[in-house]
C-alpha positions as CSV (number, residue, x, y, z in Angstrom):
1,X,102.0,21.5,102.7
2,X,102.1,22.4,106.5
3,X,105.2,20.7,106.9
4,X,108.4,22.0,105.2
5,X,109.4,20.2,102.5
6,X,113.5,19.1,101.9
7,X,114.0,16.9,98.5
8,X,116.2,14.3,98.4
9,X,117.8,14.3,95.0
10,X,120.9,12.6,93.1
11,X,121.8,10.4,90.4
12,X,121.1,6.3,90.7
13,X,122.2,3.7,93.5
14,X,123.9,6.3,95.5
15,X,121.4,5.5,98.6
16,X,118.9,8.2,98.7
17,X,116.2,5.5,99.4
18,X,117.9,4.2,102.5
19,X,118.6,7.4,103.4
20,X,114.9,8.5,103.6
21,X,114.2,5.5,105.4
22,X,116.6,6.6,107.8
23,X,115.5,9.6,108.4
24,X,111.9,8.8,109.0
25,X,112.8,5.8,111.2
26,X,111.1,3.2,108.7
27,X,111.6,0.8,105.6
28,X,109.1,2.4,103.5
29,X,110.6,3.0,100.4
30,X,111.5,-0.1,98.1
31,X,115.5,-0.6,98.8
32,X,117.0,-2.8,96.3
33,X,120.6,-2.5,94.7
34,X,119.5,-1.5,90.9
35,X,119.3,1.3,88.9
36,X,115.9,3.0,88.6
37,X,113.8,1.2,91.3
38,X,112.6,4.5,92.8
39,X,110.7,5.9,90.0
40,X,108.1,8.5,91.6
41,X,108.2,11.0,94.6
42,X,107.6,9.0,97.8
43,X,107.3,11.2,101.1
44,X,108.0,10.7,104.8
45,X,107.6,12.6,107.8
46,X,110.6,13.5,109.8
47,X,111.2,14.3,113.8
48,X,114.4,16.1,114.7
49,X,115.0,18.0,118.0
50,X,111.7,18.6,118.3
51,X,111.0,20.1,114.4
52,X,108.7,18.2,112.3
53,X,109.4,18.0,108.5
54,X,108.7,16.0,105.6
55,X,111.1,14.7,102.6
56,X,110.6,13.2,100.0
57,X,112.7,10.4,97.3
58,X,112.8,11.0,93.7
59,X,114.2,8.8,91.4
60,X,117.8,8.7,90.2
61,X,118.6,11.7,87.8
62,X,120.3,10.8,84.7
63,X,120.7,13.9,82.1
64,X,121.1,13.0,78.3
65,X,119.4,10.0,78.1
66,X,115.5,9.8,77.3
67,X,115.3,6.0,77.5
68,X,112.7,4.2,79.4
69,X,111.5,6.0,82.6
70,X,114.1,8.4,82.8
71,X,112.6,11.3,81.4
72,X,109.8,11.1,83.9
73,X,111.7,10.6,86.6
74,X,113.6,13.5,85.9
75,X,110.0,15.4,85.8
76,X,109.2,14.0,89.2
77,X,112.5,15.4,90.6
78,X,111.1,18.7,89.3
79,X,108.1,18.5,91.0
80,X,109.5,17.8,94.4
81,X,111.8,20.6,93.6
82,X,109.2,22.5,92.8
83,X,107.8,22.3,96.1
84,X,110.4,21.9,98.2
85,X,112.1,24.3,100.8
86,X,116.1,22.8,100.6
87,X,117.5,20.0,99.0
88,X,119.6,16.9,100.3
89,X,122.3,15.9,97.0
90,X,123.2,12.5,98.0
91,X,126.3,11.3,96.6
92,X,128.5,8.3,96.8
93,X,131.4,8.4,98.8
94,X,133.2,4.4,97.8
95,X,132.7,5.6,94.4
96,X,134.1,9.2,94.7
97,X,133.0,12.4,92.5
98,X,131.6,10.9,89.0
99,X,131.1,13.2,85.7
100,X,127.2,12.2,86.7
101,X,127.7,14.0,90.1
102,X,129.1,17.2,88.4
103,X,125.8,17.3,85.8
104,X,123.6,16.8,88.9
105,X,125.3,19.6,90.7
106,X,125.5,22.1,87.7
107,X,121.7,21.1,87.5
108,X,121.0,22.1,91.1
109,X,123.2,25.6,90.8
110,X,120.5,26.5,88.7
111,X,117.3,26.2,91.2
112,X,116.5,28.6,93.5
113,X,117.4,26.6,96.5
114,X,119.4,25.9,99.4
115,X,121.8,22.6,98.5
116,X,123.1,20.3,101.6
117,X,125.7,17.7,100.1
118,X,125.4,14.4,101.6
119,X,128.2,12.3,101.2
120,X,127.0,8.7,101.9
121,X,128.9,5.1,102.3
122,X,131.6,6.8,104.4
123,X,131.2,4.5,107.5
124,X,134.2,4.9,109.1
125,X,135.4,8.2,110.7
126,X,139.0,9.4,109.4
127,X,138.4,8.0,105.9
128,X,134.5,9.2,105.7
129,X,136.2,12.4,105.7
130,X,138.7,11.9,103.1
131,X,136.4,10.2,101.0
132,X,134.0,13.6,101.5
133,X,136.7,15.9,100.8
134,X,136.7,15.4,97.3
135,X,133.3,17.1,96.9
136,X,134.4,20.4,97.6
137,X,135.2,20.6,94.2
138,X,131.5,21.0,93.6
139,X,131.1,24.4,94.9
140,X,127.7,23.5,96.8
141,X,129.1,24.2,100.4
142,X,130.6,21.6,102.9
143,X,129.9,17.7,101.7
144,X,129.1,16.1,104.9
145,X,130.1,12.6,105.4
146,X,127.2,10.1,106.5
147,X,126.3,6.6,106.4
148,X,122.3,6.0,105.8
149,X,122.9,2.3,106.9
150,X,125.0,2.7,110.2
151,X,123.5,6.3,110.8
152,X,126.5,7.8,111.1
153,X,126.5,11.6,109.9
154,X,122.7,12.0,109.8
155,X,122.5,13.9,113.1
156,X,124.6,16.3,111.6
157,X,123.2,16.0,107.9
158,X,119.8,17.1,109.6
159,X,121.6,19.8,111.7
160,X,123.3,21.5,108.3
161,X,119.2,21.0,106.7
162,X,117.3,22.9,109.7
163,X,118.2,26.5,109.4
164,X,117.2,26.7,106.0
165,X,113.6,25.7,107.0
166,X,110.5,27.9,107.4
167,X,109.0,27.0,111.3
168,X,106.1,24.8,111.1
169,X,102.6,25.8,110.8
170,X,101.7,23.2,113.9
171,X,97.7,23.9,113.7
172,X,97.7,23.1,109.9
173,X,100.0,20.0,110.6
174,X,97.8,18.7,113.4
175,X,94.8,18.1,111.0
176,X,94.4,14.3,110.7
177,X,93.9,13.1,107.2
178,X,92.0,10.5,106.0
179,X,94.2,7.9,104.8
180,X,92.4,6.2,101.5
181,X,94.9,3.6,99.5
182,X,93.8,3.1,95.8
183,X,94.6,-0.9,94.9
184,X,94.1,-2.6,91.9
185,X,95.7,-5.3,89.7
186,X,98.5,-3.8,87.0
187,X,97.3,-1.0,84.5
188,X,93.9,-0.4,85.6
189,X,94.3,3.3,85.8
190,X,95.2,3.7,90.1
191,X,98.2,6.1,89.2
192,X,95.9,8.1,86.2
193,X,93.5,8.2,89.2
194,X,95.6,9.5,91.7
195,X,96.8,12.3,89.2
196,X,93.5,13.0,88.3
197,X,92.6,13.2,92.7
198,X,95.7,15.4,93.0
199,X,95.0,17.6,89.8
200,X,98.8,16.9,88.7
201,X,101.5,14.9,87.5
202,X,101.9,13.0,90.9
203,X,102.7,9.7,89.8
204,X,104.3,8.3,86.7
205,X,102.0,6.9,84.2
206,X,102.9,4.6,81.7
207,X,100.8,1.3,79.5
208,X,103.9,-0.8,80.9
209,X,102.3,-2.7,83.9
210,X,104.4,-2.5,87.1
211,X,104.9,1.0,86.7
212,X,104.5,1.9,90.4
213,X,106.6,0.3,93.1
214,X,106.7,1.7,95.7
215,X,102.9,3.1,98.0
216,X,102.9,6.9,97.1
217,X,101.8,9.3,99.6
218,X,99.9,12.2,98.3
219,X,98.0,14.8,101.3
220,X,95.2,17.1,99.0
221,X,92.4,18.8,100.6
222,X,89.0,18.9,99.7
223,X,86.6,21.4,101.2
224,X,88.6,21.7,104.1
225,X,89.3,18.3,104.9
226,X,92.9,16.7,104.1
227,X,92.9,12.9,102.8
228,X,96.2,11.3,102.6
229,X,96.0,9.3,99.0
230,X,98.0,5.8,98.6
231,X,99.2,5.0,95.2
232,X,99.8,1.0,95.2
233,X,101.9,-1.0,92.8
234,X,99.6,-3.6,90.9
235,X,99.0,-6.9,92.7
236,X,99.4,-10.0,90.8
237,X,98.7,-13.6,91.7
238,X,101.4,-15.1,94.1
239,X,102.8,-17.7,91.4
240,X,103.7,-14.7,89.1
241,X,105.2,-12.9,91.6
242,X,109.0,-13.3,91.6
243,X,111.0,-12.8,95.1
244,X,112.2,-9.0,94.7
245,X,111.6,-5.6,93.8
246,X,108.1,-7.1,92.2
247,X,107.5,-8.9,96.1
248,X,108.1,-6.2,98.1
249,X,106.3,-3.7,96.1
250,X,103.2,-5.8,96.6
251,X,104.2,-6.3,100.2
252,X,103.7,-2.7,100.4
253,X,100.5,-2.0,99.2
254,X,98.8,-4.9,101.3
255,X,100.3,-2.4,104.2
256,X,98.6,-0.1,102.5
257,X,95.2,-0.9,102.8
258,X,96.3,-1.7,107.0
259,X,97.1,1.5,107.1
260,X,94.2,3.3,105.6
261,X,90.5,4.4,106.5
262,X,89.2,3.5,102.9
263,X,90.3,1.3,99.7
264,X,89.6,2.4,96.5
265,X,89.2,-0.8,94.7
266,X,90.1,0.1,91.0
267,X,88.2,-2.6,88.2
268,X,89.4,-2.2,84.7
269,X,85.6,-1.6,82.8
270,X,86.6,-3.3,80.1
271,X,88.1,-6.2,81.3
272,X,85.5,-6.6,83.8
273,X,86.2,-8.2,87.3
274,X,88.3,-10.8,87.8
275,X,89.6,-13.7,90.0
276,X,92.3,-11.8,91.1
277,X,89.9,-8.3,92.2
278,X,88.0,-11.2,93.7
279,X,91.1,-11.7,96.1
280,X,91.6,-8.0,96.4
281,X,88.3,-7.6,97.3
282,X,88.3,-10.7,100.0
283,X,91.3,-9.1,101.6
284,X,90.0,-5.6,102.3
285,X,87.3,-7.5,103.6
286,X,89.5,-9.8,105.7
287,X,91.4,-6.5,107.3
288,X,87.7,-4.6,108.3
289,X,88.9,-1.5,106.0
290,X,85.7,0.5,104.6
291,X,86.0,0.1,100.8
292,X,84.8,2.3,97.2
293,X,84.3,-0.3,94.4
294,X,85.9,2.2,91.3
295,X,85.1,1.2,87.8
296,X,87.7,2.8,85.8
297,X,87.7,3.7,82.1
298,X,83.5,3.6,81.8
299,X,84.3,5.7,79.0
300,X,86.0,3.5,76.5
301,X,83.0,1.0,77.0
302,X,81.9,1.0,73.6
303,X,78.1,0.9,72.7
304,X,76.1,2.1,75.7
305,X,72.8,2.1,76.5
306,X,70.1,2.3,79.0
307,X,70.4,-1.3,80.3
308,X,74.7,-1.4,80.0
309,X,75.2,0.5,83.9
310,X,72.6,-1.9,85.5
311,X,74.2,-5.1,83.6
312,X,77.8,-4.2,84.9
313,X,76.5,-3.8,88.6
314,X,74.5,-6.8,88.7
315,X,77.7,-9.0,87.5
316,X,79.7,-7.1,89.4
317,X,77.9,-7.7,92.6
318,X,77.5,-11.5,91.8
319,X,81.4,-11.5,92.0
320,X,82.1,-9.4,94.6
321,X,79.4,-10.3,96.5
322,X,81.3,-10.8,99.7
323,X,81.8,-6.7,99.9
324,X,77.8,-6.1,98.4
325,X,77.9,-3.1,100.9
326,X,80.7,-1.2,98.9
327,X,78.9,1.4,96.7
328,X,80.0,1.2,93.3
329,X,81.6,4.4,91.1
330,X,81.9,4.2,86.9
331,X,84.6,6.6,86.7
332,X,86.9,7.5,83.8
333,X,90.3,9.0,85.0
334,X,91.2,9.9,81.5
335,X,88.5,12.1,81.3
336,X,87.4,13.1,85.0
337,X,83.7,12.1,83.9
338,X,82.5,11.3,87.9
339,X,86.0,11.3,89.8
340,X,84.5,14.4,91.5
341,X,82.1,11.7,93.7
342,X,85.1,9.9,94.9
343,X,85.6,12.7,98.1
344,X,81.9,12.3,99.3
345,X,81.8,8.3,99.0
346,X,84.7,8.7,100.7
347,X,83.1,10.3,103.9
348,X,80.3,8.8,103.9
349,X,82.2,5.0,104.1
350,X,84.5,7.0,107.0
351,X,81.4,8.2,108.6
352,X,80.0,4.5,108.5
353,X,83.4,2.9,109.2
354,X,84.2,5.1,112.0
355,X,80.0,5.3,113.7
356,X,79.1,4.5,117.2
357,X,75.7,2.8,118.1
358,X,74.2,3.6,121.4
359,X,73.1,0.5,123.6
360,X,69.7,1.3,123.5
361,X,69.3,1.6,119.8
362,X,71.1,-1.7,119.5
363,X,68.9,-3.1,121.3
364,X,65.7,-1.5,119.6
365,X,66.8,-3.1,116.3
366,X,67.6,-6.5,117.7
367,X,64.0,-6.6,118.7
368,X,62.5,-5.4,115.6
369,X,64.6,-7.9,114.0
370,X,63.6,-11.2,116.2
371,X,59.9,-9.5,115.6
372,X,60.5,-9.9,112.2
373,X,61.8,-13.0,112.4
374,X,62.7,-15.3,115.1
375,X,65.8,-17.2,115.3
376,X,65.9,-21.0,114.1
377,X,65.7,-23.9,116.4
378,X,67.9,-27.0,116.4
379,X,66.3,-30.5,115.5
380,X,66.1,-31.3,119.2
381,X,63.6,-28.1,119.3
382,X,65.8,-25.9,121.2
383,X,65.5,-22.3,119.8
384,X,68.2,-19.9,119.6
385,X,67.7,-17.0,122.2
386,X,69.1,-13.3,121.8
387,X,69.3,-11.4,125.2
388,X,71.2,-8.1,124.0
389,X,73.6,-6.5,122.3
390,X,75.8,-3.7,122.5
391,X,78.8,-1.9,120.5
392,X,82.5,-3.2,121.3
393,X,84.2,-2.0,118.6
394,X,84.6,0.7,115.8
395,X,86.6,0.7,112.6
396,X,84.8,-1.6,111.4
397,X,82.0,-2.1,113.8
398,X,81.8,-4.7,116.1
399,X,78.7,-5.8,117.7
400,X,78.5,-7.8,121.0
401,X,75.4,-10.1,120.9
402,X,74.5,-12.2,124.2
403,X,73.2,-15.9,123.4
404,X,72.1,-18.9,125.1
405,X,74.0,-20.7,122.2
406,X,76.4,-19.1,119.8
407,X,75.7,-22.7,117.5
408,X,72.4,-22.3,117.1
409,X,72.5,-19.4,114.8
410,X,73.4,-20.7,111.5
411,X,74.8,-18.5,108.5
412,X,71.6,-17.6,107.0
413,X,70.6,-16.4,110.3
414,X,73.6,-14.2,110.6
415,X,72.9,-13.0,107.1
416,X,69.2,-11.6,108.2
417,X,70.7,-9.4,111.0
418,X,73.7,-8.0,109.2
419,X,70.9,-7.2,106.6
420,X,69.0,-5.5,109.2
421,X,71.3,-3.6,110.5
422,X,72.5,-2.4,107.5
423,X,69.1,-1.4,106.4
424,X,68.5,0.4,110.0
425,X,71.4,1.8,110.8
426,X,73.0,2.6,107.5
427,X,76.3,1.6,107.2
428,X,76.9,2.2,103.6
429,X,81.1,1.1,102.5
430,X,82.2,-0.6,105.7
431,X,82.3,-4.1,107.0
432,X,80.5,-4.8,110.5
433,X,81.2,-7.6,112.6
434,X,79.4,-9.5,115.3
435,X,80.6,-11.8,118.1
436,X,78.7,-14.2,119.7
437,X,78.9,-14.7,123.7
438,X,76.6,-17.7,124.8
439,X,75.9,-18.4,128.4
440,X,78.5,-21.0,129.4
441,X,81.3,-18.0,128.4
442,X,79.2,-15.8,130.3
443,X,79.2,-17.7,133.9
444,X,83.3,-18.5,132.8
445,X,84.0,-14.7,132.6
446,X,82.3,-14.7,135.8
447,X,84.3,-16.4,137.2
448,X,87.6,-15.1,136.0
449,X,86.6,-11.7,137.6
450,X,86.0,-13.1,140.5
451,X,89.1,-14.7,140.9
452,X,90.9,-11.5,139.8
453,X,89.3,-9.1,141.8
454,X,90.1,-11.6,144.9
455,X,94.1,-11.8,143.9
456,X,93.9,-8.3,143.7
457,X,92.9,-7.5,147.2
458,X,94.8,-10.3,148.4
């Protein structure tokens, strides 16, 4: 990574989530007061005094116990540590040093790595540093007292961090990535498709649906270009979604797909699509995000033939036919077969999503589409009237077309030029828009410029 890397590590419910969230100035990690809620590695970028650095949560570490997630949340904690430059051991001041502390802290004696203690809940000042005295006892250097909810202590939490950082590489760290979140309803493979993206153990993988919780950050490069991957917790329908960590887990990956360039829309192959992909797919739609239609597990579809790809895409166009420009993938994470086409859709929906149209071409295949066909005419005979267009808008692209009437061009008129555009202009896995500006909004914006540009010199 260009940015150094500090983990924040320690066992449950002592606060490292809010903690992260404080650093990084954001409520991105899932904060909810239960054991176990933070299960992968989550990563946020961090701006101190001028240094840049990233850290990243792991999940509560609990030694001696192989029930339920624990033993791969202990492997994630590895993996951060793994890559990691220091180490933040949050522990909980109100409770005071715990026999779960001490295996924790005999645990990080043995890695290769600078250890800051944070002591955290110590909100007031006198008692805070009572209340951190006690983990002397640790032998890991001077426990600093902090509160990640008031924000007391983290200046100097950050301050005791810094030196033990490498400076940052700020040309690799400038690269922009693209951001591409993978969504999907529970268990259809997104976090064994992110692993397989990443080449490694990223996120936690598990036939239990719900796994994921929290949108996972991932930065890989592929031939030179870095793409920032977004793990997503599976997305249910609303009356099956409780109010908690289930609610704001989906919360987060609908501000997942805000926040990126492309969705990877993951369909389980064998379960085929369904209403509810139907509503993932109308809300990529709805937010103008360029989209990859990924049909996971092709490989345990049993009895293939020469006919079986063509009858998945034609039912899977009938349903989804509202995103019909989204190329479709038949992917197996388990095995890899075709994940290795995932990069280059990728650009190629980027390229469409982020692509600007010169006026003059605009206009060239406005004409060849009124040559082609002309627009309809209303039953009093008048006959809609195109005058030009032009380019308002990328991400997604947004076309400015100037009308006598916006309300004489009817749906399946509207349908024809999309069409043609897309067939001319090529705008293979993004969404374009058009607006319609008839004359009477024309002379009215007039007007209001007029008026403006007289106030102004008034």
């Amino acid at each position: 990574m260009a940015l150094p890397l500090v983990a924040v590590v320690g066992r449950p419910n002592v606060g490292k989530s809010t903690l992260v969230n404080r650093l990084a100035g954001v409520r991105s990690a899932i904060v909810h007061d239960e054991p176990g809620i933070t299960r992968d590695r989550l990563y946020q970028e961090v701006e101190w005094n001028g240094r840049r650095l990233q850290v990243v949560d792991t999940g509560g570490l609990v030694f001696g116990d192989d029930s339920e997630f624990l033993p791969h949340i202990r492997q994630q904690a590895m993996a951060a540590m793994a890559e990691a430059h220091a180490v933040i051991f949050v522990v909980d001041g109100r409770e005071g040093l715990t026999p779960a502390d001490r295996e924790v802290a005999d645990w990080l004696r043995k890695q290769p790595l600078p250890v800051v203690v944070a002591v955290n809940k110590c909100e007031s000042g006198q008692l805070g540093l009572a209340q951190a005295a006690a983990f002397w006892e640790l032998g890991l250097g001077e426990p600093i007292p902090c509160s990640a909810i008031h924000g007391n202590g983290v200046a100097e939490l950050l301050e005791a961090v810094l030196p033990h950082l490498p400076e940052v590489d700020e040309a690799a760290a400038a690269a922009d990535p693209i951001a591409v979140a993978i969504v999907g309803r529970p268990n259809v493979g997104k976090s064994s498709l992110l692993n397989r993206l990443v080449g490694s153990q990223r996120a936690i993988v598990s036939p239990i649906a719900g796994t994921t919780r929290d949108a996972i950050d991932t930065v890989v490069t592929w031939e030179g270009q870095p793409y920032r991957l977004i793990d997503t917790a599976g997305i249910r329908k609303k009356n099956r979604v409780e109010y908690g960590v289930e609610f704001f887990s989906i919360n987060r990956a609908f501000k997942a797909i805000q926040r990126s360039d492309v969705v990877l829309l993951v369909i389980d192959a064998l379960e085929g699509v369904t209403e509810q992909d139907q509503r993932l797919a109308g809300r990529i739609e709805e937010e103008g995000r360029a989209c990859i239609v990924v049909v996971n597990k092709w490989d345990a579809v049993e009895n293939k033939d020469t006919y079986t790809l063509n009858e998945f895409t034609r039912e899977i166009r009938d349903k989804l036919y509202f995103i019909d420009w989204a190329p479709l993938l038949f992917v197996s994470a388990l095995t890899g077969q075709r994940t290795h086409k995932i990069f280059a859709e990728v650009n190629t929906a980027v390229a469409a999503h982020r692509k600007r149209i010169p006026t003059a071409v605009v206009n060239e295949v406005l004409q060849d589409a009124l040559a082609w066909q002309s627009p309809p005419a209303n039953r009093q005979g008048k006959q809609g009237k195109i005058y030009y267009g032009t380019q308002v808008a990328e991400q997604p692209p947004t076309f400015l077309l100037f009308v006598n009437d916006p309300d004489l061009f009817k749906d399946n008129y509207r349908r024809y030029l999309e069409k043609h555009f897309r067939q001319n202009l090529d705008f293979t896995g993004t969404p374009i828009r058009f607006r319609w500006r008839g004359k009477a909004e024309r002379l009215v914006g007039r007007a209001v410029q007029k008026l403006e540009g007289s106030l102004a010199s008034r």
